[in-house]
C-alpha positions in Angstrom: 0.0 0.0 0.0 1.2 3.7 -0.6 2.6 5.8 2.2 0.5 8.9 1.9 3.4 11.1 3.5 5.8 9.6 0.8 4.1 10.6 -2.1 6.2 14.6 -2.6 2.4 16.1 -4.4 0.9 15.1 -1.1 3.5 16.1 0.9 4.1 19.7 -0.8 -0.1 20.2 -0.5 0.4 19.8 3.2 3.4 22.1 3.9 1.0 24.8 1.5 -1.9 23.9 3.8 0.4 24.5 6.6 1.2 28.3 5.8 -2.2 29.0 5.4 -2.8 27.9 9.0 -0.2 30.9 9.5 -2.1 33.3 7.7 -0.4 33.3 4.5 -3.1 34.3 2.4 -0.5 33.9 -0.6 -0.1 30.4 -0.1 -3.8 29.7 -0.7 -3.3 29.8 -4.8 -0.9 27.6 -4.8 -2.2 25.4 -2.4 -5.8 25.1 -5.0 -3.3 24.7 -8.4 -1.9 22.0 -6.2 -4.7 20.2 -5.3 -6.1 20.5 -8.6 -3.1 18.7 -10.2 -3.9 15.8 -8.4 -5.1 12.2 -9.9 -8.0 10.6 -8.4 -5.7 8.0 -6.7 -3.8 10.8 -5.0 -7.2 12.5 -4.2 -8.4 9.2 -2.0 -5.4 9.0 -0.6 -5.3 12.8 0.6 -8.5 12.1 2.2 -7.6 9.0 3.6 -3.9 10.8 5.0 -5.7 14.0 5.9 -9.2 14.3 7.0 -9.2 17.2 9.0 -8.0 19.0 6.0 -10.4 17.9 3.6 -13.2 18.6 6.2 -12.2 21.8 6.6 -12.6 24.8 5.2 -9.2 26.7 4.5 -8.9 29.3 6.9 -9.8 32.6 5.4 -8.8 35.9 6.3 -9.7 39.3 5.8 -8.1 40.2 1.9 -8.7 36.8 0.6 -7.9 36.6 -3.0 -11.8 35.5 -4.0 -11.3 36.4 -7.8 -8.4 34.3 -7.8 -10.5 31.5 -6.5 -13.1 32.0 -8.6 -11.3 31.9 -12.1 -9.0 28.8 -10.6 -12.6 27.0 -10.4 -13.8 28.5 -13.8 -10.8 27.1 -15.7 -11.1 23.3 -14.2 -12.8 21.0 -16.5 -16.3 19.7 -15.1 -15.1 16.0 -13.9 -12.2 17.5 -11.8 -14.9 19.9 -10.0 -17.0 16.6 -9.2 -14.2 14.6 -8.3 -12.7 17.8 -5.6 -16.5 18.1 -4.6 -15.7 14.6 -3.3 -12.6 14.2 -2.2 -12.5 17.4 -0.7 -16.2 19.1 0.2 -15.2 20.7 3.3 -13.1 22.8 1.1 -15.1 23.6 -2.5 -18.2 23.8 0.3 -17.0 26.9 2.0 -14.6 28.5 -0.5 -15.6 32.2 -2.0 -15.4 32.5 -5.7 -17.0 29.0 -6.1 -21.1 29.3 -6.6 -23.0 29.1 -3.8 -25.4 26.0 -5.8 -22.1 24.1 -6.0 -21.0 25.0 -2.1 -24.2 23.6 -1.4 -23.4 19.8 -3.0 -20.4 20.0 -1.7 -21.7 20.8 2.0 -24.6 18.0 1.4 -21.5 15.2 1.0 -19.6 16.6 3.8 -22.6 16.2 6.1 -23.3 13.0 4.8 -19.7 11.7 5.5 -19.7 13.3 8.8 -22.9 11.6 9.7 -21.7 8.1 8.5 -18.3 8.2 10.7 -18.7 6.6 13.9 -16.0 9.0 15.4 -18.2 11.7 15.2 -18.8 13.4 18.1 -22.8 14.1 19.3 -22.8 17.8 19.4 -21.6 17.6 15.8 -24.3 14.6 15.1 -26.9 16.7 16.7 -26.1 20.0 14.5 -26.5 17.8 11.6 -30.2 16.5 12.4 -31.3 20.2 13.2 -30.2 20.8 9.4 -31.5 18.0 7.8 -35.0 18.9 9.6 -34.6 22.5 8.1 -33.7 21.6 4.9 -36.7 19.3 4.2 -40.5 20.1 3.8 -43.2 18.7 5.9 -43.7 15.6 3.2 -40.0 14.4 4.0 -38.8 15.8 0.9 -36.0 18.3 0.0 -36.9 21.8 0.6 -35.7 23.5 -3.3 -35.4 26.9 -1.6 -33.0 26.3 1.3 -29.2 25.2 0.9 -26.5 24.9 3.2 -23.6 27.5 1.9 -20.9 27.1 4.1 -20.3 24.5 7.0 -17.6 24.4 9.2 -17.3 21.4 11.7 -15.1 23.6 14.0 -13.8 20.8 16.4 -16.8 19.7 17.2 -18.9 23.1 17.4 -20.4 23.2 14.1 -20.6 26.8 12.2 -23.0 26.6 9.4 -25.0 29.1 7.1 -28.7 28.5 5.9 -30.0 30.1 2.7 -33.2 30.8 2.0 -33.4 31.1 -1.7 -30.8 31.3 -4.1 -27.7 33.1 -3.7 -26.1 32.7 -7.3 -29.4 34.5 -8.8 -30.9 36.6 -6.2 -31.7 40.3 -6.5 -31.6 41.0 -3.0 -29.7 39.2 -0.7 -29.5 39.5 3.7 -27.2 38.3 6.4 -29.0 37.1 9.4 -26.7 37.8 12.0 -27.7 36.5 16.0 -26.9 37.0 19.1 -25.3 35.5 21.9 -25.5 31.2 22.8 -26.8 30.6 19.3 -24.9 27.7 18.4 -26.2 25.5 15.4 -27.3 22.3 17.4 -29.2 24.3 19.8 -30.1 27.7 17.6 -30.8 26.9 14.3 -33.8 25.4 14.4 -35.2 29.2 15.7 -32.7 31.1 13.3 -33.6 29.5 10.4 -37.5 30.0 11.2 -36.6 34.0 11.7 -34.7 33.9 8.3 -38.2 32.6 7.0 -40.4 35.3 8.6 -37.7 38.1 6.8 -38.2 36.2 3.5 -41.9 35.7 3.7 -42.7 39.2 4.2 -39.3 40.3 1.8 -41.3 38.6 -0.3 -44.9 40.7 0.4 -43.2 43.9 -0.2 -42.0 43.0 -3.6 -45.3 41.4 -4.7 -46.8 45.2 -3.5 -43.9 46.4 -5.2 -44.6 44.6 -8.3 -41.3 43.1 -8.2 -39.6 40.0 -9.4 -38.3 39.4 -5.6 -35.7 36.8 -6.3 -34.6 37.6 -2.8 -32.8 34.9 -0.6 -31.8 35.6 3.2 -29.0 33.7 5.2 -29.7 32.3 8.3 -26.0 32.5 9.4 -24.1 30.8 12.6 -20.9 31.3 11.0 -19.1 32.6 14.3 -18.8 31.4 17.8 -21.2 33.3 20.1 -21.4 33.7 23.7 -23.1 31.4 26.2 -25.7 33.2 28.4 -24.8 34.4 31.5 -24.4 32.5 34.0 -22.6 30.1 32.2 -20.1 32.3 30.9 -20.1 36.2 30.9 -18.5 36.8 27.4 -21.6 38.9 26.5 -20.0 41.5 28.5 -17.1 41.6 26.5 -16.2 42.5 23.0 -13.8 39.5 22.0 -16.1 36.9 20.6 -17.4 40.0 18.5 -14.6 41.0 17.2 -13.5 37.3 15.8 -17.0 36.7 14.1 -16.6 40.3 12.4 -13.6 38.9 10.7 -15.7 35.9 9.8 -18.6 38.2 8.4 -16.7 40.3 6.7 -15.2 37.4 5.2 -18.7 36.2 4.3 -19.8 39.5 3.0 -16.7 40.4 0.7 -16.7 36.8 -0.4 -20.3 37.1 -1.3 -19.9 40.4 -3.7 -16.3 38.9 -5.1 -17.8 35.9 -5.9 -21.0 37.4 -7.7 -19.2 40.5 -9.4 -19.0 44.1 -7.1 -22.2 46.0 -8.2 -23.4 43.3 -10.3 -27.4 43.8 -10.3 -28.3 42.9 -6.3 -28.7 44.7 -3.3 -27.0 43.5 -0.1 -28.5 44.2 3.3 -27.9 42.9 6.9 -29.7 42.2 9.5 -28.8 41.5 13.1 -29.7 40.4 16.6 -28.4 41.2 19.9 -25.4 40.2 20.4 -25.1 40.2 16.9 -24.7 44.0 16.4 -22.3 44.0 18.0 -20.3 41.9 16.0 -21.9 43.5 12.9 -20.9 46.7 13.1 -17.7 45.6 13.7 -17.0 43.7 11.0 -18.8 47.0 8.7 -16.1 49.5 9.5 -13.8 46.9 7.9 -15.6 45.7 4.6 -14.1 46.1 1.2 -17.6 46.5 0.0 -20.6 48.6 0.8 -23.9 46.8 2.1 -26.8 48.4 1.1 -28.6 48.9 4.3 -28.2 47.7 8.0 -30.8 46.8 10.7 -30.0 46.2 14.3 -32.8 44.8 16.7 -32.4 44.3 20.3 -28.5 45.3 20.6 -26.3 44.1 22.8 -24.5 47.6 22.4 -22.2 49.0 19.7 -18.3 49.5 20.6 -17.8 53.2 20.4 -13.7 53.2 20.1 -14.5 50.5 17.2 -17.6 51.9 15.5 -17.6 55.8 16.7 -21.2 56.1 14.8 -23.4 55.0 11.9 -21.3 56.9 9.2 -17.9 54.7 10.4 -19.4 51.8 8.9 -19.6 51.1 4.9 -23.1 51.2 4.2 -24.8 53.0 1.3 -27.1 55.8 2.1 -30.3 56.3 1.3 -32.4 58.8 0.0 -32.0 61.1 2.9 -28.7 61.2 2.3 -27.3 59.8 5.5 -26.2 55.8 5.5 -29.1 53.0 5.2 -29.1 52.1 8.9 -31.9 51.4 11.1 -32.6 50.4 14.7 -34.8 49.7 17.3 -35.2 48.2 20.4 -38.9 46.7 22.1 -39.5 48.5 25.8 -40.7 44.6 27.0 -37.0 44.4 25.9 -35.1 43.1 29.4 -32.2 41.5 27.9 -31.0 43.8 25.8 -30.7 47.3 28.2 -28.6 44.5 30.7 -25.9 44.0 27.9 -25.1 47.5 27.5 -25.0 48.4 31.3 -23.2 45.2 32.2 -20.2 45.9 29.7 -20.2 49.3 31.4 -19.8 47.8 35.2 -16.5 48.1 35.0 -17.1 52.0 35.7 -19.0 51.4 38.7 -17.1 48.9 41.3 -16.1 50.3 44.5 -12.7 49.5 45.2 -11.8 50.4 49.2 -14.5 53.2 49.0 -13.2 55.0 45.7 -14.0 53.7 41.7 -11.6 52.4 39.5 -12.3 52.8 35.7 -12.0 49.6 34.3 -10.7 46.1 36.6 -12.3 44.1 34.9 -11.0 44.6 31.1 -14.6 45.0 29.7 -14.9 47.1 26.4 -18.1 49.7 27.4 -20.7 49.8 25.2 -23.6 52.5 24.3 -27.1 52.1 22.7 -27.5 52.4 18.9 -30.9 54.1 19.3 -29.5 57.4 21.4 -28.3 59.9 18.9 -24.6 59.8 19.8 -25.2 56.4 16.7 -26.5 58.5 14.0 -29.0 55.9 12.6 -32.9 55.9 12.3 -34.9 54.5 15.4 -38.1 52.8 14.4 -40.9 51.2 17.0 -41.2 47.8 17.8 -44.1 48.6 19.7 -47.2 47.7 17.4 -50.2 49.7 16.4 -52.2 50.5 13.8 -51.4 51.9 10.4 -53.1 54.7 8.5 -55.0 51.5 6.4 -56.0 49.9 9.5 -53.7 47.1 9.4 -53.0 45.7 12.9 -49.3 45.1 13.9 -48.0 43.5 17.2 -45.4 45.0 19.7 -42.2 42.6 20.7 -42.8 41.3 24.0 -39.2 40.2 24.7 -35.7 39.5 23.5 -36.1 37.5 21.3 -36.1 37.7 17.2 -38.6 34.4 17.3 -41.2 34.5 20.2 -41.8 31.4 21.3 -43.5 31.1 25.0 -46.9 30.5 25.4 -47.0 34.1 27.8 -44.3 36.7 27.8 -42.0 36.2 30.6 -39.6 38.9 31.9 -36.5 37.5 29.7 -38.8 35.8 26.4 -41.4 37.0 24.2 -44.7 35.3 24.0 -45.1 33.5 20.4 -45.2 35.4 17.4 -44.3 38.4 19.3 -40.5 38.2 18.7 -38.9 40.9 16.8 -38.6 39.0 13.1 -41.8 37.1 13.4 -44.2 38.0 10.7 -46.9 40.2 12.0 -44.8 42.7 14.6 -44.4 45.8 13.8 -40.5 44.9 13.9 -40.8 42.6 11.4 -42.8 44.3 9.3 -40.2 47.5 9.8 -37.0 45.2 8.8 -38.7 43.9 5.7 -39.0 47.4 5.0 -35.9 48.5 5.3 -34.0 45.4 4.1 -35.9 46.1 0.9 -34.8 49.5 0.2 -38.0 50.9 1.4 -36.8 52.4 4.8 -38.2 55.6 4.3 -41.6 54.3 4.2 -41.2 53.1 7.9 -44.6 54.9 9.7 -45.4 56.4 13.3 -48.1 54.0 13.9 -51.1 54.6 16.2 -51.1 52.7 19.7 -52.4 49.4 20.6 -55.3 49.1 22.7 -56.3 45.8 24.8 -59.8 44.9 25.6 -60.4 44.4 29.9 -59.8 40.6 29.5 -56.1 41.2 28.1 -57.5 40.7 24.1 -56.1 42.9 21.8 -58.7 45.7 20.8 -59.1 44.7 16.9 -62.0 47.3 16.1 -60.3 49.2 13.1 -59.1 53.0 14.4 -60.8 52.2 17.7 -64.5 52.4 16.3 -65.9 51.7 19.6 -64.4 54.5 21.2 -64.9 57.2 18.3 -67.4 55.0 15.7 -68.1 58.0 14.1 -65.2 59.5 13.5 -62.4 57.4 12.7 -58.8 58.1 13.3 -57.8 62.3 13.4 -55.0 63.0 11.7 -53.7 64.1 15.2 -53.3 60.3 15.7 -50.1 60.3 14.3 -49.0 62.9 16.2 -46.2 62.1 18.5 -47.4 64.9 20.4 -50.8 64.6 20.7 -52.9 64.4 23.8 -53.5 61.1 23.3 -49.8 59.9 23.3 -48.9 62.2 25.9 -51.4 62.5 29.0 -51.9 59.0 30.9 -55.1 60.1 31.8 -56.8 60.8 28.3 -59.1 57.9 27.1 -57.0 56.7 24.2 -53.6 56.9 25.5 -52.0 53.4 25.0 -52.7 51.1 28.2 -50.4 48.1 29.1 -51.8 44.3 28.4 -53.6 43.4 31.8 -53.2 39.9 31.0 -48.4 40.6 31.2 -47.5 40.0 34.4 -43.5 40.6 34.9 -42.6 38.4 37.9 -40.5 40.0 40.6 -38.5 37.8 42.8 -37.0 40.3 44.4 -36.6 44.3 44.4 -34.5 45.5 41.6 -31.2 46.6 42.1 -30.5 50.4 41.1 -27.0 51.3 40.1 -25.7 55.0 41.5 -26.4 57.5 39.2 -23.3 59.4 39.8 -21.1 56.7 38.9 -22.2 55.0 35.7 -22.0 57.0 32.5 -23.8 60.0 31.2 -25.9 57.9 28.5 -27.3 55.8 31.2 -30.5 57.0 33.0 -30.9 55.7 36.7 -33.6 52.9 36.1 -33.4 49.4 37.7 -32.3 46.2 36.4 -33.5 42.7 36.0 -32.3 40.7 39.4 -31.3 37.7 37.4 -28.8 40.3 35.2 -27.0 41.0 38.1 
């Protein structure tokens, strides 16, 4: 039998993979005109020497040479692209400059592999399932519309991204970014079902449109995120951010490189939480624009990384001032405790006196105060000028799930990507070009028993009249006196439990942005 290590191809494709692993980005050409140059023989027997590298994606950095990638792929004949889409899928499956259809087939036999090995480990065997669940419709067949574009097995912590729709064709195209302990075995599932509520209504606003859609959105895990407090407390800190925002940038320059700069698409991105943070990160550092931005929910934007809105590469829109948008939901716990933990560092009494910084934290700020320079928009529900009905975001989360709200997860459908919240609604909007038609929506109003008042422009109250255009007044009466009859009343039927009183930091030592308002116990 052959001695793999004997065999001087073999052995010059390792020392080439090798470099790479340094972060020679240079090495990377050579290393595909290597592999390419390969017999089939040599191919098994690279697989067979070297698993972990043909499982693998290369490692890709920042200034990747995509076009480079994409012509080597180009120029090889058709039975060499099948026979590297076998030999090697963890490679072809994650490499920009190759087409996202063919990524796909080559992801689809690296899972398949992975699945059949009897060494792999359950978390990995776990992440699998949870894909093959999302990638099939409810009659056990393949689901046309979604593909896996990149997956990474990551030593047993799987990174994967789920398309909706077809990135080699689409017209308008958004990253799904999340936020922290979203891991594909135990997040996708929920991720990829928020990637479907953007679609679906994407998808309503080009039909009003009259628009050929042709949209797709990524539901993508492609960075480790943070556990949730208590079982780590990484959320506080910027680090894990900082990695994935080389990983999306990656993603996001690889995308446009490998589909032509300006080539006839829009590309948006939208992200959760944590995921902001990393986001606008990995913006300031893009080779490429992005058409427009939404943050939801933020965990809190760096301000020595991202000083404001302007400092990331987005396109502007027709206001002239970049295409980005946020909001965050009042019922919102989770978020608010992100931004004020990464600040506690200001506020620890050290032997009666307060040190700036002991614990190495990076302080963030909120998005939606003005220092950012974006547009807020409500995730609040109401009722538009048609009399369409939108609901408010009970919680954290971009997929409500609970049967009630609770004081850290929205109740179902009440998240802020699921389909009929004003938040969703808001991000379709924007992620479609269209954030200028974002309105100030009049308030919700809840029958005794907790039901949501669904007589059109409150007919009961007024059934005469109809809505005033001082409804849309931010001013008005009705938005601003507690006591007039229409002002919006809280859900009797949300009850926030309270275990315990809430802890009030000192005014005088956290930061100026910061009001004095209490915080969650279980944050603390």
């Amino acid at each position: 039998m052959l001695n793999p290590g004997k065999d001087p191809d073999l052995k010059k494709l390792d020392t080439l993979h090798s470099k790479i692993n340094t972060g020679n980005n240079s090495a990377r050409n050579d290393y595909l005109e290597q592999l390419a140059k390969l017999t089939p023989e040599q191919l098994v027997l690279y697989k067979l020497w070297k698993p972990e590298q043909t499982r693998n994606p290369l490692p890709a950095l920042p200034g990747e040479d995509v076009p480079s990638a994409k012509k080597w792929w180009q120029n090889l004949n058709k039975t060499i692209q099948l026979a590297l889409m076998g030999a090697v899928p963890g490679i072809i499956g994650n490499l920009n400059g190759i087409p996202y259809t063919t990524r796909s087939k080559a992801n689809d036999a690296l899972m398949k592999e992975l699945k059949d090995d009897p060494t792999t480990n359950k978390n990995t065997l776990t992440a699998l399932n949870v894909i093959e669940d999302k990638l099939v419709l409810d009659n056990g067949k393949r689901n046309p519309d979604r593909s896996i574009i990149s997956f990474d097995p990551n030593n047993g912590k799987p990174l994967a991204a789920l398309a909706i729709g077809n990135l080699d064709t689409a017209g308008n195209v958004t990253w799904n970014v999340p936020g922290m302990n979203t891991t594909v075995s135990d997040g996708m599932e929920s991720w990829a079902d928020s990637a479907q509520d953007l679609y679906k209504n994407q998808t309503e606003e080009f039909k009003r449109l009259h628009k050929d859609g042709k949209n797709a959105v990524v539901a993508w895990i492609g960075y480790d995120t943070p556990p949730a407090p208590p079982a780590s407390w990484g959320v506080l800190f910027t680090d894990a951010a900082v990695k994935g925002a080389d990983k999306l940038q990656v993603a996001l320059d690889g995308f446009q490189d490998t589909r032509g700069p300006g080539n006839g698409y829009t590309i948006n991105v939208a992200a959760h939480s944590y995921g902001t943070t990393t986001s606008s990160i990995a913006l300031t550092h893009t080779k490429y624009p992005v058409d427009t931005v939404a943050f939801f929910g933020s965990a809190g934007i760096d301000p020595d990384r991202v000083p404001n809105a302007a400092a990331m590469h987005v396109n502007h829109g027709t206001d002239g001032q970049p295409a980005v948008y946020e909001t965050h939901a009042s019922d919102d716990m989770i978020a608010p405790s992100g931004i004020v933990g990464s600040n506690l560092g200001k506020a620890v009494p050290i032997i009666g006196a307060y040190i700036p910084d002991p614990f190495g934290l990076d302080p963030r700020e909120d998005p939606t105060d003005p220092w950012f320079g974006g547009h807020n928009f409500s995730s609040e529900g109401g009722y538009d000028t048609a009399g369409n009905v939108y609901d408010r975001v009970t919680g954290h989360d971009a997929n409500g799930s609970q049967p009630v709200r609770t004081l850290l997860f929205a109740s179902e459908d009440h998240g802020y990507l699921n389909q009929k919240t004003e938040s969703g609604h808001n991000i379709a909007l924007v992620t479609t070009g269209q954030g200028e038609k974002i309105q100030t929506l009049s308030p919700l109003k809840y029958n005794p028993d907790g039901s949501l008042d669904d007589s059109k422009f409150y007919g009961s109250n007024r059934p005469h009249q109809g809505w005033q255009p001082s409804d849309w007044d931010i001013n008005a009466a009705h938005r601003t006196d507690p006591n007039h009859p229409l002002f919006p009343q809280p859900n009797p039927s949300i009850e926030i439990p309270q275990s315990k009183p809430p802890v009030v930091l000192p005014q005088s030592k956290l930061p100026p942005m910061f009001p004095q308002s209490p915080l969650p116990p279980s944050e603390h």
